[in-house]
N, C-alpha and C positions, 0 to 999 in steps of 0.2 A: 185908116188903121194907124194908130201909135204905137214907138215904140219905146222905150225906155234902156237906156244904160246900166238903171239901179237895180240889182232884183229886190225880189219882195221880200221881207222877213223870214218866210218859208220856202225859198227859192233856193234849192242845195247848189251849190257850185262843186265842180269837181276839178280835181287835178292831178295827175298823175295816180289815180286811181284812190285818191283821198276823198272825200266827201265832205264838202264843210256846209254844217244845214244849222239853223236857230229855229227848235221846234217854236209852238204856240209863247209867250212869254207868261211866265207863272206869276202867281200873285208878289213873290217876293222879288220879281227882275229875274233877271238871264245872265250866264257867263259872258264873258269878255269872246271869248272867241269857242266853237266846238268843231273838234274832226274828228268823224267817224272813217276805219277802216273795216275789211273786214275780221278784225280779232280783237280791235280795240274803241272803245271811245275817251277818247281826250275833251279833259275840260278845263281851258283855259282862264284864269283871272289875273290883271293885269293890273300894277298899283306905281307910286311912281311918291318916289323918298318917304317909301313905306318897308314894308319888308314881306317876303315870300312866304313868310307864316300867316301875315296877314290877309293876304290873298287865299291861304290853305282854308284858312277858317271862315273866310265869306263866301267859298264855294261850299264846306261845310253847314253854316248855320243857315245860308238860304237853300239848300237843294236843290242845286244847279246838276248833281247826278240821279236824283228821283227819280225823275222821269227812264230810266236807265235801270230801276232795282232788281228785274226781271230779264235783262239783257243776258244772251249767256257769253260777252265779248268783256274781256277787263277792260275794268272802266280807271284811268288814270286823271286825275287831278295834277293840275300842273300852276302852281304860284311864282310868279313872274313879278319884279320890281326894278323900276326904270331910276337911275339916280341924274335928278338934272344936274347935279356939281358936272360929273363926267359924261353923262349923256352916254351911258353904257349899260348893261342888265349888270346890276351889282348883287341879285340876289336871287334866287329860283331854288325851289324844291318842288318834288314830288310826292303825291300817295298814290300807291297804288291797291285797287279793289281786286279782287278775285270773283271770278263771275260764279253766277248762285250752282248750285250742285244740283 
C-alpha cells in the first residue's frame, strides 16, 4: 500500500469547518484557490504586480463560479494582487453574488 502527502485535485481538505475542494478543471482552468462553507462559496484569483480588477475579471471571463449558478449559498469572488517591490497584498476586492431565488 502507498501513501501520498499530496491530495488529489478532487481531494477537499478541511479546516476549521472550511472546505477547500478544486472540482473537475474546466475547459478554460480553475481558480487560484476555492473555500466552500456552509453559506458561502469563495473564489479566489491570485495575480502578482497586476491589480485586483484584474483578477475580478479572470474569475469573471472564464467561469470559475459556473459551476456554482444553481448553489443557493453566495457565491463571493475575491481578487487578490501580490506586489513584488513590497512583497505585501497591495491590492484586493471583492464581488459578491446573491444565491438564485
Amino acid at each position: 500500500m502507498s501513501t501520498s502527502s499530496t491530495p488529489s485535485s478532487t481531494s477537499p481538505s478541511v479546516c476549521s469547518g472550511l472546505t477547500s475542494n478544486q472540482r473537475s478543471t474546466p475547459p478554460r482552468g480553475r481558480c487560484d484557490a476555492l473555500v466552500e462553507t456552509d453559506e458561502y462559496v469563495y473564489v479566489f484569483e491570485f495575480k502578482v504586480d497586476s491589480t485586483a480588477a484584474a483578477a475580478l475579471a479572470q474569475i469573471t471571463e472564464r467561469g470559475y463560479l459556473a459551476p456554482y449558478a444553481d448553489d443557493p449559498r453566495e457565491q463571493v469572488a475575491v481578487g487578490v494582487n501580490f506586489s513584488t517591490a513590497t512583497r505585501q497584498v497591495d491590492d484586493w476586492s471583492t464581488n459578491v453574488s446573491s444565491p438564485p431565488h
